[in-house]
C-alpha positions as CSV (number, residue, x, y, z in Angstrom):
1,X,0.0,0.0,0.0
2,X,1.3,3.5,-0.9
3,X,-0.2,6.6,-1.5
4,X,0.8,8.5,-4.7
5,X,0.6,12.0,-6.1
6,X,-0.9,12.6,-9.6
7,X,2.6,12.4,-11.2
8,X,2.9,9.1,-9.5
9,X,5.3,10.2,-6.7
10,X,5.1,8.0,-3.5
11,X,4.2,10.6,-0.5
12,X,4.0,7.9,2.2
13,X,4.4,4.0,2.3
14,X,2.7,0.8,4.1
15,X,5.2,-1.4,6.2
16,X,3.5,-3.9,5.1
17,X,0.9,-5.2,2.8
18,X,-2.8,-6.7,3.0
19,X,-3.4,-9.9,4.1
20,X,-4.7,-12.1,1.6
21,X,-7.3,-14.9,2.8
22,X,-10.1,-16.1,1.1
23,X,-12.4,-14.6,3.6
24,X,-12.0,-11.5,0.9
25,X,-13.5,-13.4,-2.0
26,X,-16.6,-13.9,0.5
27,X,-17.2,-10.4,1.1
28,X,-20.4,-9.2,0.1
29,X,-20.1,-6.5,-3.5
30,X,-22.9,-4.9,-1.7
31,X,-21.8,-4.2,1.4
32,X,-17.9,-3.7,0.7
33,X,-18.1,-1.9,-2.7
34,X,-14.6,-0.7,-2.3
35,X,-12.7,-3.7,-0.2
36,X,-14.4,-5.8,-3.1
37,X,-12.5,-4.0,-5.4
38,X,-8.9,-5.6,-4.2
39,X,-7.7,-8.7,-5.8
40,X,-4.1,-10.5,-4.7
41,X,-2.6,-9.7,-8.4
42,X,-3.7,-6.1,-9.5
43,X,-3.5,-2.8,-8.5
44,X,-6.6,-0.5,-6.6
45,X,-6.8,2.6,-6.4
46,X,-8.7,4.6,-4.2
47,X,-9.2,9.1,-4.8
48,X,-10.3,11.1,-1.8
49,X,-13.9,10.7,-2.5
50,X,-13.8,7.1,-1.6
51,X,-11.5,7.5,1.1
52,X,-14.4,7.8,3.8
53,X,-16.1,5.0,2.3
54,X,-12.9,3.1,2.0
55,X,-12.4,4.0,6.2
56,X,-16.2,2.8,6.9
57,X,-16.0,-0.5,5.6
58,X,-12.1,-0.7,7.5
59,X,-14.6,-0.4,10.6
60,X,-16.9,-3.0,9.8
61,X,-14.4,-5.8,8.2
62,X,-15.0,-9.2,9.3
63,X,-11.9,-10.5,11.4
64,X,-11.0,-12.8,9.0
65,X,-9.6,-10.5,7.2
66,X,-8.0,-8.2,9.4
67,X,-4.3,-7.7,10.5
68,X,-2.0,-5.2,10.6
69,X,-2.8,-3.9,7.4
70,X,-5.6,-2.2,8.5
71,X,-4.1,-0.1,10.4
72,X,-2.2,0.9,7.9
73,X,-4.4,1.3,5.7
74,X,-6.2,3.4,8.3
75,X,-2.9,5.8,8.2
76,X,-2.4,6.2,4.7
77,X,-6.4,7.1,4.7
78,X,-5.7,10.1,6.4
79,X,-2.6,11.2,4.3
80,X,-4.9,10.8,1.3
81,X,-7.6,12.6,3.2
82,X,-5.0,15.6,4.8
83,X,-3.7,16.7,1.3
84,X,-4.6,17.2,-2.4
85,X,-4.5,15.3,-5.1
86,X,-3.4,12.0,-3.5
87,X,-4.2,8.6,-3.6
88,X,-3.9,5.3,-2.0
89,X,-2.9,2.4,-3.6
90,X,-3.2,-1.1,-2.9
91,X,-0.5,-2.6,-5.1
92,X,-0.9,-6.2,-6.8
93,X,1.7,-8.7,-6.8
């Protein structure tokens, strides 16, 4: 996970990365719109619009697929939300 300016420019960097189980590929499009969108192999990316939503679902994940990650994730949310023209990426392998 990293968040990125619009030129692509890494402001701020994950110590790790997410978690994958397959608790993810149960997780309802529905009700996780935007933790649906992550796969293990490709790249999401995520604008300051959908940051909140993004942070709302954080809240709500089931524990199987939690970890440290969130609370990364959770960081890198408020860089994203703190400045202009940022984004976070969750990056594929």
């Amino acid at each position: 996970m990293a968040v990125r300016g619009d030129r692509g420019d890494v402001v701020a960097r994950a110590q790790g990365g997410v978690e994958w189980t397959a608790a993810f590929a149960d997780l309802d499009l529905a009700e996780f719109p935007m933790l649906w969108a992550l796969t293990p192999y490709g790249d999401a990316v995520f604008n300051q619009r959908q940051v909140p939503l993004l942070l709302s679902e954080l809240d709500r994940l089931p524990a199987a697929c939690g970890g440290d990650w969130v609370g990364q994730a959770r960081e890198l949310c408020q860089v994203v939300e703190r400045g202009q023209h940022l984004y976070l990426w969750f990056l594929g392998d």
